[in-house]
C-alpha angles and dihedrals in degrees: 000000000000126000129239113263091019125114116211110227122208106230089248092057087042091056091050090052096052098046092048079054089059103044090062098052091060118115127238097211101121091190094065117081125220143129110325116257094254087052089051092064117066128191132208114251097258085054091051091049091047082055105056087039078057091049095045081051084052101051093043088065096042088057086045097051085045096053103039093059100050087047095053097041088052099034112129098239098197089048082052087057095046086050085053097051088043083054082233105170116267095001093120090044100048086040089054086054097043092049091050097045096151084075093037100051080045104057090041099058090046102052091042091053086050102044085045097054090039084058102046090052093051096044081049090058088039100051090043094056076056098044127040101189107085087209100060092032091070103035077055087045099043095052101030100050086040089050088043103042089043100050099038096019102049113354100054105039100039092050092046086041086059104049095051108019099155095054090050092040086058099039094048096034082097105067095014088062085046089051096055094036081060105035090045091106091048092043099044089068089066102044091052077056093059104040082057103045098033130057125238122229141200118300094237125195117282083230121022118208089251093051086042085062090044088054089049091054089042101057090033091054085046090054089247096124125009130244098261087044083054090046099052086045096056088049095057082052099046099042090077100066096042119095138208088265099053088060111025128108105251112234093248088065094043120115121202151157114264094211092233097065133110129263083237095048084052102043083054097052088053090052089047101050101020098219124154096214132031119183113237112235130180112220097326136022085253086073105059101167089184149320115285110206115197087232095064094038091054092040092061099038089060099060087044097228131152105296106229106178093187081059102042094039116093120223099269122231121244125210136161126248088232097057112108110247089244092070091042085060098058101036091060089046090051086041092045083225118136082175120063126165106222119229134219137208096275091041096259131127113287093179132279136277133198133204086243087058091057103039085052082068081078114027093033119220116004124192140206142204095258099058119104119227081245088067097053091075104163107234107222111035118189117213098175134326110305097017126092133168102213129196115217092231087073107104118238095237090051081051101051087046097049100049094039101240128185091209127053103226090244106232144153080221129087095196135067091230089060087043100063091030085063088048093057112089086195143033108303121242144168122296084015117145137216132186125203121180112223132134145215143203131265149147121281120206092276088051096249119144108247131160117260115198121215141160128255098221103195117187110196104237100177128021121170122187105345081312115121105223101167150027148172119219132202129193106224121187103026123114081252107060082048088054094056092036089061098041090050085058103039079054 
């Protein structure tokens, strides 16, 4: 029974009371060792047990703030927004935080500040109920909570975070979207920190159309996609940036219909060249009056009926030499045209493209049945390793791709041809050389990747009429070019 004017105490409370006795009967005398302040308070078992409940908790969020932000700083964005369109759980949450990244990095490094520090002050208590001496105490403290909070705080759940980001993403968007939502008036004050003290730059492209062509060789080398797939999708890539005047017909090349001539001269000139299609010119190819397809010729012949080229020949399509083969593309769809004479600056012919010159950007070299195995000359032969015979319709950039080089040849012109026609300072002829200075990449002795100059050595083979056809190329300068210098003389 309890006596009057005495308060009964729950051994909890009565714990509290008596420490706080003993606090203040410490002495401040700094000079004087003893038992360290934390020591000096001691806590029943349950209250031991609730602690280190409390410290587990705390690591817990320690590894989820760690975790979370190594999932949402490597996330695949685009595979998020598939998961959304596919109403996967979790997918638009864990989209929104990884597309505001600034609140969610900082959340994450605050609350894991806060949950570290909270941890390490709890597993100090805790080691100091176990060992009396301060000294060892902290030395205990200090290694085992930085073992423990490195390995299950930041090693384990990043690494695992790392190796499977979008599942975790998924599976932590809940609670991770809560946090930021709550924390929002707290974190904004650092963020307005940030934005002051730290300069903001450009917002640049989530892919950029260089990564994009590492991410076509990476899934082609890991048997993802196949080589013509990769092929197809470098040529979507690449046709932007080709023009009308990488792929055009030059009007020197070009084969038409003077106007004046027979139906016999024309029904040879179809047989010759097998088009489908000549342009119809009057006294020069300046001067294009319409679009003549081997369909309506023959139709006509056969009949035998006047032959009238103004009435047989169709409105031809103009289109400039600066204008991007995409474009190309869909203006001859929106025209109906698979045939357009291409203009220059004066308003003369700059030659003639077809629709089949600017699909073969993607699909590369495509073949009828009306061209002869002569006419499928490949344009780059390679006769040993640093040897090529090029053709100067090649154009420079395929060039560049195909031989690895470090330097692009600069050039206004798109062909090879063009190029060493622009290196000349005379007239080109046969047996004629030209040096350019470029570079590419290869492996040292230690296997590193350095840049090897060398020289592109081109020998003009076949000139005709002041126009360069034909070339041999030597790689000058490379290991392997050593290699088969040293192997000519040994033999």
């Amino acid at each position: 029974m309890q006596k009057e004017g005495v308060v009964a105490l729950s051994p909890l409370r009565y714990n509290f009371i008596t420490n706080s006795a003993r606090l203040a009967e410490i002495s401040l005398d700094s000079s004087e060792e003893g038992p360290s302040l934390l020591s000096q308070i001691t806590i029943g078992t349950n209250a031991f047990i609730i602690l280190s409940v409390i410290l587990l908790l705390l690591l817990l969020f320690s590894a989820f703030f760690s975790s979370s932000e190594t999932s949402f700083s490597t996330v695949n964005i685009i595979r998020l927004k598939n998961y959304v369109e596919e109403k996967k759980r979790g997918a638009k949450k864990a989209l929104w935080i990884a597309e505001h990244f600034d609140r969610t990095l900082t959340t994450c490094l605050v609350g894991n500040n806060f949950v570290n520090i909270g941890a390490t002050t709890v597993g100090a208590f805790l080691v100091s109920q176990l060992i009396i001496n301060p000294t060892i105490a902290n030395i205990v403290t200090t290694f085992a909570m930085t073992i423990i909070v490195l390995i299950f705080g930041e090693i384990l759940p990043k690494s695992y975070a790392k190796e499977h980001p979008e599942e975790l993403a998924l599976f932590l968007s809940g609670f991770m979207y809560f946090l930021i939502k709550i924390s929002y008036p707290f974190v904004v004050v650092f963020l307005w920190l940030k934005k002051a003290l730290v300069k903001e730059k450009e917002t640049l492209p989530t892919v950029t159309e260089s990564e994009l062509e590492t991410i076509i060789e990476t899934m082609e080398d890991q048997g993802v996609i196949n080589s013509m797939d990769a092929d197809l999708l470098q040529g979507v890539i690449d046709i932007g940036d080709r023009t009308v005047n990488d792929i055009m017909t030059p009007r020197v090349d070009v084969i038409g219909v003077e106007i004046s001539m027979t139906p016999e001269e024309i029904k040879n000139l179809f047989f010759k060249y097998k088009y489908s299609r000549m342009p119809v010119y009057k006294e020069d190819r300046d001067h294009i009056i319409g679009i003549l397809t081997e369909r309506d010729f023959f139709t006509a012949y056969i009949k035998k009926q006047k032959i009238d080229l103004r009435t047989l020949v169709s409105t031809p399509l103009y289109v400039s030499k600066e204008l991007k083969v995409d474009d190309l593309i869909r203006k001859m769809q929106a025209a109906k045209k698979h045939f357009a004479i291409v203009s220059d600056e004066y308003g003369g012919t700059s030659g003639i493209v077809t629709l089949e010159d600017a699909i073969e950007e993607l699909f590369g070299e495509i073949y009828d049945e009306h061209d002869d195995d002569d006419d499928q000359v490949q344009h780059l032969l390679k006769q040993d390793d640093n040897t090529y015979i090029v053709s100067a319709d090649l154009l420079v950039e395929e060039l560049a791709d195909t031989l690895e080089l470090g330097k692009v040849p600069e050039t206004t012109y798109p062909t090879v041809g063009g190029f060493l026609y622009g290196l000349v300072e005379e007239l080109p002829y046969e047996g004629q050389v030209v040096d350019y200075q470029s570079f590419i990449y290869e492996n040292d002795n230690d296997g590193l990747i350095v840049e090897t100059p060398i020289t592109l050595r081109f020998t003009l083979l076949s000139v005709v009429e002041r126009r360069i056809i034909k070339a041999r190329l030597e790689i000058i300068g490379s290991k392997k070019s050593e290699k088969n210098q040293d192997t000519k003389e040994q033999d």
